[in-house]
C-alpha positions in Angstrom: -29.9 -11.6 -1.6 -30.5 -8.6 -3.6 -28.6 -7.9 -6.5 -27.8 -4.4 -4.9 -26.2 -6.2 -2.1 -24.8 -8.6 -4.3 -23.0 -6.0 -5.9 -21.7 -4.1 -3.1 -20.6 -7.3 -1.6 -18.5 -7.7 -4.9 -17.1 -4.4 -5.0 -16.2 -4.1 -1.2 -14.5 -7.9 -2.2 -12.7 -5.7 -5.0 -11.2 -3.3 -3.0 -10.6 -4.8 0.3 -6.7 -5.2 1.3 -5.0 -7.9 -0.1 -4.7 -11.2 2.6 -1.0 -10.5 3.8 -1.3 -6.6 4.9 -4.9 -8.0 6.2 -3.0 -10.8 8.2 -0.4 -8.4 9.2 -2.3 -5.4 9.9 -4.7 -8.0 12.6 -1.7 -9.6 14.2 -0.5 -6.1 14.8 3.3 -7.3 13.0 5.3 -3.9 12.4 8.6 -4.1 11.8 10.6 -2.4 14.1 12.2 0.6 12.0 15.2 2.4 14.3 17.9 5.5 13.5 21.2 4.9 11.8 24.0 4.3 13.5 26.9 6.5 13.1 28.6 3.7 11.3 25.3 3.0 9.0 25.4 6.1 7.7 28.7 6.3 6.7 27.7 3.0 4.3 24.6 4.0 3.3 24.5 7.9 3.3 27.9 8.1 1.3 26.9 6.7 -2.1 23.6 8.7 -1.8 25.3 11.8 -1.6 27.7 11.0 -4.5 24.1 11.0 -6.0 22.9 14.4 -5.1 21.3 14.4 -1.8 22.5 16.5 0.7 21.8 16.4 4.8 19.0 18.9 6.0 20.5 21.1 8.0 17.9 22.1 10.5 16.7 18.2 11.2 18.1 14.7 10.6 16.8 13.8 7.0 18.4 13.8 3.4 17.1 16.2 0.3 16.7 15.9 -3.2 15.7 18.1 -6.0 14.5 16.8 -9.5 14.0 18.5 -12.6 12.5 16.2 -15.3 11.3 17.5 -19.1 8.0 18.7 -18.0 5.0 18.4 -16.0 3.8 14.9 -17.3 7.3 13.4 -17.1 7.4 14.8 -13.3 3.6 13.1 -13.0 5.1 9.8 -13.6 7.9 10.1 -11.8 6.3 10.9 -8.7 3.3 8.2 -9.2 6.1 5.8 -9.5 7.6 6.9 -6.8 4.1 7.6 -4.6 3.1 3.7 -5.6 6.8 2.1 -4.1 5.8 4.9 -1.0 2.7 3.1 -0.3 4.2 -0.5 -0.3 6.8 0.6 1.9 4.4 2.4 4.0 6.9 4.9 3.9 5.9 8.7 2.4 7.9 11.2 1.1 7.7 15.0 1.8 7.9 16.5 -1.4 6.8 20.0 -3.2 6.2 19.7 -7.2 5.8 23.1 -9.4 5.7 22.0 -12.9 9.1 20.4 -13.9 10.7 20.5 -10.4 10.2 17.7 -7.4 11.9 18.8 -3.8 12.3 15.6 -1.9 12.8 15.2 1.9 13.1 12.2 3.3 12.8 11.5 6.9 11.2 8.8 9.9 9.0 10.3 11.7 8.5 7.8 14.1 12.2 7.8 14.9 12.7 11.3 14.7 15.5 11.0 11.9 16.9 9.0 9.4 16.3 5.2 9.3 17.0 2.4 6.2 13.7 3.3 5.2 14.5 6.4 3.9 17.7 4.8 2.4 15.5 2.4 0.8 13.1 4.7 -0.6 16.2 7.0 -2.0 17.8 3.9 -3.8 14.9 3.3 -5.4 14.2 7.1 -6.5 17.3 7.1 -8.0 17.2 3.9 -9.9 13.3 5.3 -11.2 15.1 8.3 -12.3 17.7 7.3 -13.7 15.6 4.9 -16.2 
């Protein structure tokens, strides 16, 4: 073997997906992700809106705006935020200009809101709030 393909063998070993989302990406495993209820969003939506989001009202999904000190301190917040996203395979829509984040949440394969957007506002507000 070529150290070429030696190396490209490493650095494809590098960067290949880790064993469990390999295992569960070829078994085909998704968890099944569904709406709220009516009586899971009165426990889960409540506290988040004592925290600032607020119900969109052309579509079912919750909204967010941030303003941090600056640009760099928005950076951060939104790579932690991006890098919790990807484990969750979950992805915010959000707009950033300078200091300000706009955050929508919403399942798009459900067509509204579902515990992974509940999820993935808990956790933005525990990032921001340290």
């Amino acid at each position: 073997m070529s150290v070429v393909t030696r190396n490209l063998l490493k650095r494809s070993f590098l960067f290949a997906p880790s064993t469990s989302w390999s295992l569960t990406f070829q078994r085909g495993k998704k968890m099944a992700t569904t709406k709220l209820t009516e009586e899971e969003r009165t426990k889960y939506l409540t506290p988040l809106h004592e925290a600032g989001w607020t119900l969109v009202s052309n579509r079912d999904a919750i909204y967010k705006e941030f303003i941090c000190q600056d640009f760099n301190q928005a950076w951060g917040f939104m790579s932690k935020v991006a890098l919790q996203a990807e484990k969750m395979d979950h992805h915010p829509e959000w707009f950033n200009v300078y200091n300000k984040i706009q955050i929508t949440l919403s399942t798009h394969d459900v067509n509204g809101l579902s515990q992974k957007d509940v999820k993935l506002a808990s956790f933005i507000e525990k990032v921001k709030s340290s």
